[in-house]
C-alpha positions in Angstrom: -175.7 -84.2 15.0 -174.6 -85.0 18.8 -176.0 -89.2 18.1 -173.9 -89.1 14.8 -170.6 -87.6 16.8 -171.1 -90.1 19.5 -171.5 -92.5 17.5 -168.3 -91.9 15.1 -166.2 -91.3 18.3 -167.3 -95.1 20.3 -166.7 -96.4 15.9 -162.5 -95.0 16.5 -162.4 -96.4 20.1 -163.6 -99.5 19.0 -161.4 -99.7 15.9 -158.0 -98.5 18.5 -159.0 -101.1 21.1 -159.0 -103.9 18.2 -155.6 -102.2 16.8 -153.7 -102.6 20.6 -155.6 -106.1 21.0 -153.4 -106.6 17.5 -150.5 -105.1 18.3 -150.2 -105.3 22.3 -152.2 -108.4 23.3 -150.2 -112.0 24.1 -149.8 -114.6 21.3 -152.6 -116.6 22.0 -154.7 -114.1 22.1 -153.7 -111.2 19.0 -155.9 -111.4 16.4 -154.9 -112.0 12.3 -154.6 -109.3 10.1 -158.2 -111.0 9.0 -159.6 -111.2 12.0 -158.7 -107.7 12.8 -160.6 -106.6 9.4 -164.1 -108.6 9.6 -164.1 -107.1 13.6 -163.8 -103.4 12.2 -166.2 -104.1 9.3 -169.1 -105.1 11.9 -168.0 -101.8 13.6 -168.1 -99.9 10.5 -171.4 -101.8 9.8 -173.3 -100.8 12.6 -171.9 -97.3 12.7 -173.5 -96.9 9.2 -176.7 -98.4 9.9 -176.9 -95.7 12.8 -176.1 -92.7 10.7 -178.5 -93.8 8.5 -181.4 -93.9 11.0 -180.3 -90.7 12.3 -179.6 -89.0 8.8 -182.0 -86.3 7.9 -184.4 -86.1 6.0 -184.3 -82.5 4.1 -182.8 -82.3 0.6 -180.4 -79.8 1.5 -178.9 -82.2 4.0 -179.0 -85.5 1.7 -177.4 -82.8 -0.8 -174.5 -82.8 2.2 -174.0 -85.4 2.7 -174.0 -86.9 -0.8 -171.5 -84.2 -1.9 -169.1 -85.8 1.2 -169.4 -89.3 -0.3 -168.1 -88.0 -3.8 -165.0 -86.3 -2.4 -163.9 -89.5 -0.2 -164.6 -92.2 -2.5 -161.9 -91.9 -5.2 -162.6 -92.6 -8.9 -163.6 -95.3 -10.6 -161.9 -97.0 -13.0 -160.9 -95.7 -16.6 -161.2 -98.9 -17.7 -164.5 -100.1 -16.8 -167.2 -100.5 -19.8 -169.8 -97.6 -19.4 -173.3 -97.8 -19.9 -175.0 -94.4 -19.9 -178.6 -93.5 -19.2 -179.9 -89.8 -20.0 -182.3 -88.4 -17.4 -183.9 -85.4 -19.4 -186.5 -83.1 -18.6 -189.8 -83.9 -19.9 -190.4 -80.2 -21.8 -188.4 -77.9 -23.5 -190.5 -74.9 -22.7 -189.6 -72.7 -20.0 -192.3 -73.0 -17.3 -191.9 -69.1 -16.5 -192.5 -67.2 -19.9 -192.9 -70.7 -22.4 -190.0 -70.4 -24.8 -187.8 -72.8 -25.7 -184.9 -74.1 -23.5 -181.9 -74.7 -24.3 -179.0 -77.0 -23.1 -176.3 -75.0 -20.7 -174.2 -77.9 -19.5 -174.9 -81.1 -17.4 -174.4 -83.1 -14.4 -172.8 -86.6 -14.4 -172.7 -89.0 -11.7 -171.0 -92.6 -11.7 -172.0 -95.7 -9.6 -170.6 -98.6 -9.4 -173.0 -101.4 -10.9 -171.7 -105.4 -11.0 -173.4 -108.2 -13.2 -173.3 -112.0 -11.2 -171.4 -114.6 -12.4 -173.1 -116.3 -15.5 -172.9 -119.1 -17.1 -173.5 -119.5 -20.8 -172.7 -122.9 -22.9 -170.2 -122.8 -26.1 -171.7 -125.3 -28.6 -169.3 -126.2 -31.0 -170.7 -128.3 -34.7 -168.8 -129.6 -36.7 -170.5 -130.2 -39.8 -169.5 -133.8 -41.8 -169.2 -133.9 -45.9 -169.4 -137.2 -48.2 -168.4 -137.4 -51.8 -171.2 -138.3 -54.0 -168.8 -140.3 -55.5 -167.0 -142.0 -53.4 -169.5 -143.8 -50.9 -166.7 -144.4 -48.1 -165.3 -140.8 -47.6 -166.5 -138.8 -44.8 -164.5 -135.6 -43.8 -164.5 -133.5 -40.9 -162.7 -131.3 -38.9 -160.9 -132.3 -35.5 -162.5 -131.9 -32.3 -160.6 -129.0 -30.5 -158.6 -130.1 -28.0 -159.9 -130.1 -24.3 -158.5 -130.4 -21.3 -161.2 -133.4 -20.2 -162.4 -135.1 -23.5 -165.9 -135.1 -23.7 -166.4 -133.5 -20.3 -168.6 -130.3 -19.5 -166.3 -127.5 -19.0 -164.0 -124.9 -20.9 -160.6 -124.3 -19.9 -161.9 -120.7 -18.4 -164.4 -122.8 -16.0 -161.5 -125.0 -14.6 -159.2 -121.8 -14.0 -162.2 -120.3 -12.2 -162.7 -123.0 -10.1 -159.0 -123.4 -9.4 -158.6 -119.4 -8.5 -162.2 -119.7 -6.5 -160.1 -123.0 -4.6 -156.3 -121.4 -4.3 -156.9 -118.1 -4.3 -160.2 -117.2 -2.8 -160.0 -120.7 -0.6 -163.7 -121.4 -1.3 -163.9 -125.4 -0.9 -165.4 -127.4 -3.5 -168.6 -127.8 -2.0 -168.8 -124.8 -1.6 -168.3 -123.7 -4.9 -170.3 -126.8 -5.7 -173.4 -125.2 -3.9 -173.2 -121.5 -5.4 -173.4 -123.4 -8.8 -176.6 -125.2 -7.5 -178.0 -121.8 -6.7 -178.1 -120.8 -10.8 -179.4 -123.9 -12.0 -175.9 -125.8 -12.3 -175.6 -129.7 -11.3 -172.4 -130.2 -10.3 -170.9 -132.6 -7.7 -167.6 -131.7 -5.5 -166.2 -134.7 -6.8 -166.5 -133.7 -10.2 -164.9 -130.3 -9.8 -162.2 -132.7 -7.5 -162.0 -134.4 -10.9 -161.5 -131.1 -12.9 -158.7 -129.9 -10.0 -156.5 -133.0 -10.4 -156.5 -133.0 -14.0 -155.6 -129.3 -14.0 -152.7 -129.8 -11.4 -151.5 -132.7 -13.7 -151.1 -130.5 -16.8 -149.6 -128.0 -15.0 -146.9 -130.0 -13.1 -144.1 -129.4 -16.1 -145.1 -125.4 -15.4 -144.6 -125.9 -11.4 -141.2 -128.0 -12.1 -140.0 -125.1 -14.1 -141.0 -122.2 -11.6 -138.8 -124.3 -8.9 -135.7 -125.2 -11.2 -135.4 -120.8 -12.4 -136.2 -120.1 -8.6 -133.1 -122.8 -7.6 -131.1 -120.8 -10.8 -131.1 -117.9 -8.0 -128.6 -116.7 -5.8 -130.6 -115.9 -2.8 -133.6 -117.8 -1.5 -136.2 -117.7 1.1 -137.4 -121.0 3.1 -140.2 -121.2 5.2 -142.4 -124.8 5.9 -146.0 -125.1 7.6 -148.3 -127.8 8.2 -150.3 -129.6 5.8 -153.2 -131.9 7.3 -153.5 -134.7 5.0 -156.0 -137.5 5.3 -155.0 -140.9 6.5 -157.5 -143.2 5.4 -156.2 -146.4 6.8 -156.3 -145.2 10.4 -159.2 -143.5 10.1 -157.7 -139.8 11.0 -155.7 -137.1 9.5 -151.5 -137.2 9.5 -149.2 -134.1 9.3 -147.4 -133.5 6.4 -145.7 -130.3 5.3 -145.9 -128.0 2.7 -142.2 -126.4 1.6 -142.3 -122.8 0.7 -139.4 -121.2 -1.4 -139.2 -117.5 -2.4 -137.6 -115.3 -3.8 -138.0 -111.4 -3.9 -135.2 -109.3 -4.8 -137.5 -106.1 -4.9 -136.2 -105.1 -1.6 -132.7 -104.5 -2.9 -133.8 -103.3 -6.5 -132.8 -106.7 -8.1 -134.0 -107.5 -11.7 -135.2 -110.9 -11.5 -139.2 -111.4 -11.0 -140.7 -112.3 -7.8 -141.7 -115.8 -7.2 -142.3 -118.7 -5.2 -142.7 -122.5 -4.9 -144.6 -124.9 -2.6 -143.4 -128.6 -2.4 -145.4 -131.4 -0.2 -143.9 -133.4 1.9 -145.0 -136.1 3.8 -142.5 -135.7 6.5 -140.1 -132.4 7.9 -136.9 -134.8 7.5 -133.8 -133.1 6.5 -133.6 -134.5 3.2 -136.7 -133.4 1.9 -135.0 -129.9 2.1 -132.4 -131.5 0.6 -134.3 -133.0 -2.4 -136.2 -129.8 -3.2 -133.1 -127.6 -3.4 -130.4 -130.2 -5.1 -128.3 -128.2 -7.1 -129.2 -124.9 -5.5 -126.0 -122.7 -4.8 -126.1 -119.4 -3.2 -127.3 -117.6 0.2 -130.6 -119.3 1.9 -132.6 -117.2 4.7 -134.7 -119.4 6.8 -136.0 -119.6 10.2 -134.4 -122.2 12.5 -135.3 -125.1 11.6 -132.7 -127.7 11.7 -133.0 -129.1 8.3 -131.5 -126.4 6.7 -128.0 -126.6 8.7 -127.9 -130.4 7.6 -128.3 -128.7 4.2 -125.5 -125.9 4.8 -123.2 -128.7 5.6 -122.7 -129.6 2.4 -120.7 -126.1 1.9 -123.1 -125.2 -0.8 -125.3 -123.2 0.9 -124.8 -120.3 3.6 -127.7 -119.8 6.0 -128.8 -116.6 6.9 -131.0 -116.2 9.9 -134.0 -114.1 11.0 -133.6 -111.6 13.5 -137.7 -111.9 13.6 -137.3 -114.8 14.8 -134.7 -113.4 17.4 -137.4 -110.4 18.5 -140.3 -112.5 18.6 -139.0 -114.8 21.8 -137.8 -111.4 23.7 -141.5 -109.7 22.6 -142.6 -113.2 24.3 -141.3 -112.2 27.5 -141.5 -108.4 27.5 -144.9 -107.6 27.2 -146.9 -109.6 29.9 -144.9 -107.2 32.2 -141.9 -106.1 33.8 -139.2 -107.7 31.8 -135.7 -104.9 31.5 -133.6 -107.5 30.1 -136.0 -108.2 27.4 -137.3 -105.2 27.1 -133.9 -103.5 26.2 -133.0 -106.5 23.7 -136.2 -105.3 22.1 -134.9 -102.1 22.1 -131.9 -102.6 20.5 -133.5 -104.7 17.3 -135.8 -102.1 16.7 -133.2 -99.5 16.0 -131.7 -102.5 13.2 -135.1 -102.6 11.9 -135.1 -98.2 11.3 -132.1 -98.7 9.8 -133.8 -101.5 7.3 -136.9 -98.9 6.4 -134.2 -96.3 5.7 -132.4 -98.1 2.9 -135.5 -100.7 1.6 -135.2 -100.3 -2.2 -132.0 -99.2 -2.7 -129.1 -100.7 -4.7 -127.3 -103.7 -3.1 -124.1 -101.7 -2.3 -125.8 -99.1 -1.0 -127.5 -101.3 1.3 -124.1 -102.9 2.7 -122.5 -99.4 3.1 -125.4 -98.0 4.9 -125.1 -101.4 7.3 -121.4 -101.0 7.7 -122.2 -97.6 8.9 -124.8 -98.2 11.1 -126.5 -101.1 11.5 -122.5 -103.1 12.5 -121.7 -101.3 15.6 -125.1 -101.8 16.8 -124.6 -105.4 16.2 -120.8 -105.7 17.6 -122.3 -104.5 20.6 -125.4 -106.7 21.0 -123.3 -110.2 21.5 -121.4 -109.1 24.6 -124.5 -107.4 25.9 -125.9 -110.9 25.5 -123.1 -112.8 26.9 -123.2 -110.6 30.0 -126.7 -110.9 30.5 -126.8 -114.7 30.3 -124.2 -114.7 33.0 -126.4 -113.4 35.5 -129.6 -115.2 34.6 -130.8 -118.6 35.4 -129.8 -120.9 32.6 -133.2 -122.5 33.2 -135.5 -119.3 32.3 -136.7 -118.3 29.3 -135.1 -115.6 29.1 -131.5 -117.7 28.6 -133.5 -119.8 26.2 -134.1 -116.3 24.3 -131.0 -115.6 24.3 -129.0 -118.8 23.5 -131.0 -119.1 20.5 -130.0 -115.6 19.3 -126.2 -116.3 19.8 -125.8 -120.2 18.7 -127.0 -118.2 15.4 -124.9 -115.3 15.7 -123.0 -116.0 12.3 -126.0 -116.3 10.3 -127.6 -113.5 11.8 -124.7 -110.9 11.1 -124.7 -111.8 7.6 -126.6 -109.3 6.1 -124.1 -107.0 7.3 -121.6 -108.0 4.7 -124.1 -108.4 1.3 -127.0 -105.9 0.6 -128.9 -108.2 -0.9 -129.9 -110.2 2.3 -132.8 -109.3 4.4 -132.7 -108.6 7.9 -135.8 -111.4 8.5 -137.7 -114.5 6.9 -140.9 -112.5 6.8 -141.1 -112.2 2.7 -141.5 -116.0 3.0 -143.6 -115.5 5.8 -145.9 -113.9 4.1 -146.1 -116.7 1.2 -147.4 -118.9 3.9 -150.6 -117.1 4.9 -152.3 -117.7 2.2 -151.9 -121.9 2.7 -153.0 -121.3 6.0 -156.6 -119.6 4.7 -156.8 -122.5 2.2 -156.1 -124.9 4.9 -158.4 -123.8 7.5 -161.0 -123.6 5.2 -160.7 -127.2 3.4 -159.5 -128.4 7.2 -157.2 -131.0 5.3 -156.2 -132.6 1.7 -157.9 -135.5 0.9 -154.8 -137.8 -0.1 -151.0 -137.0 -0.5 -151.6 -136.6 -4.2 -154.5 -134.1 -3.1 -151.8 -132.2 -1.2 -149.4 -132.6 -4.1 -151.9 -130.7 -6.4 -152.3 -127.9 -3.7 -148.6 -126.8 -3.9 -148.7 -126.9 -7.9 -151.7 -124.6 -8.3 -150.5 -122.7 -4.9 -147.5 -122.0 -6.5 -148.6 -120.4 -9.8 -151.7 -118.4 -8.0 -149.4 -117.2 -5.6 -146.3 -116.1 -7.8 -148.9 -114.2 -10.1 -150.1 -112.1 -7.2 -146.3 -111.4 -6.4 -146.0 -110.2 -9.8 -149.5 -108.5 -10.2 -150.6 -110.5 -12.6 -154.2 -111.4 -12.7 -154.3 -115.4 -11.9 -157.9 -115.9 -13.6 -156.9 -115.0 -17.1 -153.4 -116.7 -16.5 -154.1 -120.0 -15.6 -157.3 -120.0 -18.6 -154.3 -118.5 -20.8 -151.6 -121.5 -20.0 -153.8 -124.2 -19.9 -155.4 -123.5 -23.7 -151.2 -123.3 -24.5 -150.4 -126.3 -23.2 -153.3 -128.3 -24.3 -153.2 -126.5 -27.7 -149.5 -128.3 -28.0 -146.9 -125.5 -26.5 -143.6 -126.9 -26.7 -142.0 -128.1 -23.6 -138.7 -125.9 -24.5 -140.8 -122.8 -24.3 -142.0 -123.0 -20.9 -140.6 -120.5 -20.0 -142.7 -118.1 -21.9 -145.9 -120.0 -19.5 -144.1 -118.5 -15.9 -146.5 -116.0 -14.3 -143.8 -113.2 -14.5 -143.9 -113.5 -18.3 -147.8 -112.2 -18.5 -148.8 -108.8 -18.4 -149.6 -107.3 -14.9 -153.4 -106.0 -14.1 -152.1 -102.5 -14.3 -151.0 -102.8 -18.2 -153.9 -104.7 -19.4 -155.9 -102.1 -17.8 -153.5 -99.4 -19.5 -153.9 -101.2 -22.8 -158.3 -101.4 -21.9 
């Protein structure tokens, strides 16, 4: 019992000593949120395989400990097929006077069982008919429609491998090598084949998701990196991958979750200014100078992230003494209580609440920062910190005046992690088109996990509809946010 204590208590230091690493430690040395979880599962790995060499033996003590498992481990779910097995005694006679037993209740257990992935081939005959007649008439039925005439897969087996590619981020050939393992021949460059063809049909379906996110109000704008290969010099170049969001959850808006990816092959300013021609409203972004090029034009108003803002004081703060720093850090964090206070509530609300007390806090801020700039170097990083926080005063104030803004970029942010994963396991596109085809499918995977829609049955769903011949005017009716989520398919189950 001591060993298993000991044991449990070194498991919590280790997990808090990853969690301040996380938190605490400098930029180049934090770890990623999944970093941070495959560290704690080898923690929680070895602390298991310990308590199971030090578990006891006895019944009454596996009885222990198996009653603990069932009170922490929740429920499975309601929905889940159940295949029951009856363990019954082998007599009915009662081994103490030998009459009959009979039945006074029972004990039922659940575990949770999975079947692997299998294959199975749809063979479809179409049988032909001749008039006896007439020697020259043959009839038959049309082929069904596929998505590769006369290749090997359904349109289930290309969504699979394009949620396994976009939304798992397993490479081709490595998807390529788990079909190898049951039996299944398939190169990478025939599942590349399946990909591109895919992305193709579903362009129209991308296009649409863009123009209804451009229809907005309010967007979100982030970019990253996109390493795309450069066959004619033999290396990769560094093209960029445009992310545009929107999420009015935040604010209790009615208008669905979503977001779009657009390639680039360069970060000029008119790329932003291609993607979002004929976009009128409020745009939050980071600051990149591409989108003040694009406010220019008077048809867009830039709202800043004070995330941004934080994250060069956090820079200088914590590697040590820093006051200066260290109090700016202060002050945002009392803008960012405010923000968990009122997160969900009403537009109006939102503004009022800032009026009250998130404007003051700002109104003082900028002559705090003036005055400290005064006495600083203008050389330090420090003045850089804070010159970057007052050339943008004006965007950064405006969520002050309109409850729908959010104080920071990071709901865009957060759109871009997922290209990252992709990226650093595929290490680059093959082509620009390859690229291209990455922020289509990106896109669609990506808005259906915003809106809790499962992206397997989605993309299988739109791709039968569109090759089936779904009009072009109804695409709207193929947008993720027009599927049922998980949690009402599994109501409906």
């Amino acid at each position: 019992m001591v060993i298993a204590e000991r044991l449990e208590s070194e498991r919590l230091r280790q997990i808090i000593r990853e969690f301040q690493r996380h938190r605490f430690g400098r930029r180049a040395e934090s770890l990623s949120d999944d970093q941070l979880q495959l560290a704690l599962e080898d923690v929680e790995q070895a602390s298991a395989a310990d308590q199971a060499a030090s578990e006891k033996k006895t019944p009454a003590e596996r009885a222990v400990r198996a009653a603990r498992r069932r009170r922490n481990r929740g429920k499975l779910p309601a929905h889940l097929p159940r295949i029951e097995t009856v363990v019954d005694v082998q007599s009915s006679v009662c081994p103490c006077c030998a009459g009959t037993l009979h039945r006074i209740g029972e004990d039922v257990s659940e575990r949770l069982d999975v079947v692997p992935a299998q294959f199975r081939v749809l063979v479809v005959r179409r049988p032909k008919y001749a008039c006896r007649t007439c020697s020259d008439i043959v009839v038959q039925a049309p082929a069904p429609a596929r998505l590769i005439e006369g290749g090997l897969p359904t349109e289930a087996t290309v969504a699979h491998v394009l949620v396994s590619k976009f939304a798992d981020h397993l490479p081709l050939y490595r998807q390529a090598q788990i079909y190898a393992r049951q039996g299944i021949a398939l190169d990478r460059s025939t599942l590349a084949d399946w990909v591109g063809r895919a992305a193709f049909l579903l362009r129209p379906v991308h296009e649409r998701l863009l123009a209804k996110l451009k229809a907005s109000a309010k967007l979100f704008a982030d970019e990253t990196t996109a390493p795309v290969l450069d066959p004619g010099r033999g290396r990769t170049k560094t093209g960029q991958l445009f992310a545009y969001a929107r999420d009015d959850r935040p604010w209790a808006g009615s208008d669905p979750p979503g977001v779009a990816y657009v390639y680039a092959a360069d970060r000029k300013a008119e790329r932003v200014i291609a993607h979002l021609d004929g976009f009128t409203g409020i745009l939050q972004v980071d600051g990149y100078g591409g989108y003040k090029v694009l406010a220019q034009r008077n048809t867009v108003q830039l709202a800043f992230c004070w995330s941004h803002v934080r994250r060069k004081f956090y820079e200088l703060a914590t590697p040590g003494p820093a006051p200066i720093a260290s109090e700016a850090l202060a002050r945002i964090a009392e803008l960012y209580r405010i923000e968990a206070d009122i997160r969900g509530r009403a537009d109006e609300d939102r503004r009022r609440s800032r009026q009250e007390r998130s404007r003051p806090l700002v109104e003082a801020l900028e002559p705090w920062l003036h005055d400290k700039l005064q006495l600083i170097s203008q050389k330090t990083k420090l003045a850089e910190a804070i010159r970057y926080a007052l050339s943008r005063w004006q965007g950064l104030s405006l969520f002050l005046d309109d409850g729908r803004i959010e104080i920071d970029n990071n709901i865009v942010e957060r759109t871009i992690r997922p290209l990252a994963l992709t990226r650093k396991n595929a290490l680059f596109a093959g082509s620009d088109a390859g690229a291209e085809h990455w922020a289509v499918i990106a896109s669609l995977v990506e808005t259906c996990k915003l809106n809790a829609v499962e992206p397997y049955h989605y993309l299988a769903d739109v791709i039968t509809r569109i090759i089936d011949g779904h009009p072009q005017s109804l695409l709207d009716d193929l947008l993720p946010w027009a599927y049922p989520t998980a949690s009402e398919l599994k109501a409906v189950a």
